[in-house]
N, C-alpha and C positions, 0 to 999 in steps of 0.2 A: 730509169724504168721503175714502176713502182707494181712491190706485189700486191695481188687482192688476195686475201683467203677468201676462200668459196664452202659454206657452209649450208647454204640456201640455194635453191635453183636460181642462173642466172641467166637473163635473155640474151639467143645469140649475139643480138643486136650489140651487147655488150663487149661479148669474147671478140666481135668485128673491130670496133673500137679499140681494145687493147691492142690487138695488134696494128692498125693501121700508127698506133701514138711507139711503138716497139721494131717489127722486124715485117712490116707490113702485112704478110700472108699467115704469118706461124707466130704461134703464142705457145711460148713453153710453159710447163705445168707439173706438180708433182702431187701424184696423185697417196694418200691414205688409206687402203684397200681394210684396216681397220675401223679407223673414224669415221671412213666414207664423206672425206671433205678434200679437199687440196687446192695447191697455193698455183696461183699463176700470175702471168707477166710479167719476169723477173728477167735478166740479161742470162742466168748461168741457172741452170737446176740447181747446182749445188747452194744457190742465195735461196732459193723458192724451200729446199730441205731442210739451210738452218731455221727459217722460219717458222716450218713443221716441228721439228724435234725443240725448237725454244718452247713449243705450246704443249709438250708432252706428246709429240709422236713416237714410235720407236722408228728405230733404224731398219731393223724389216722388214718394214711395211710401207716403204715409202719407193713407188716405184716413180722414174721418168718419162715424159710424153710429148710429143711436138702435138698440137692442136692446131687446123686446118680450117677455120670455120668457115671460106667459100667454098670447100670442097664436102661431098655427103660421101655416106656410109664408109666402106672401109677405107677412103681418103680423107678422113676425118682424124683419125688418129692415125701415128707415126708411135709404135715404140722404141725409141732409140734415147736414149741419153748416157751418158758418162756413169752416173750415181747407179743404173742398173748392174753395171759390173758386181756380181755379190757371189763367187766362188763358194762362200759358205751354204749360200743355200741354193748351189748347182748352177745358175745361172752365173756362164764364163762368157757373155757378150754385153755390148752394149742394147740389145735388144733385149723382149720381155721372152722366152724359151718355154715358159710355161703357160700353156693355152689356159688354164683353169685362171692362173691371175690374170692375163688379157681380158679373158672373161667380166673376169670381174671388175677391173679398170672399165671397161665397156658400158656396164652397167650403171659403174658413178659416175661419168660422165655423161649417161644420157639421162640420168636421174639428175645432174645438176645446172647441165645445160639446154635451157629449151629450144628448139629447133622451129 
């Protein structure tokens, strides 16, 4: 599976494709809440993160996301990954706990994928 960075809006049409060539329905994704960019189609978050922090992300900033793109609004995104575990900054699941960064995650995904 091969990642894209996403740095430019990209046509759903696209994110359909990655995942029908991946996991069929779901395209993982690691989102930048800094950069306001992030890395998809990778088999593991954590491949999509080293990718992020090789380009100068920090580690903070880089939350996990399953992406949904036959399904809308709030079945569209999935906060769940592994890499979300970050005790240091309160967040003790693999889910996103903080509504403010959801928020935000929210935002750059619909700023980067056109629907």
């Amino acid at each position: 599976m091969k990642i894209k960075m996403v740095e430019e809006a990209i046509d759903i049409k696209e994110l359909i494709k990655i995942g029908e060539e991946g996991f069929g329905d779901l395209v993982k994704g690691v989102v930048d809440i800094e950069k306001e960019t992030m890395a998809i189609g990778g088999e593991l978050h954590a491949d999509e993160e080293a990718i992020l922090l090789s380009s100068g992300s920090k580690q903070e900033n880089l939350w996990g996301i399953n992406l949904y793109p036959q399904k809308k609004d709030e079945e569209f995104i999935e906060f769940d990954s592994v890499i979300n575990l970050k005790p240091s900054q309160g967040n003790r699941s693999r889910g996103i706990e903080n509504p403010q960064i959801q928020k935000r995650i929210k935002e750059i995904v619909e700023r980067l994928i056109k629907t």
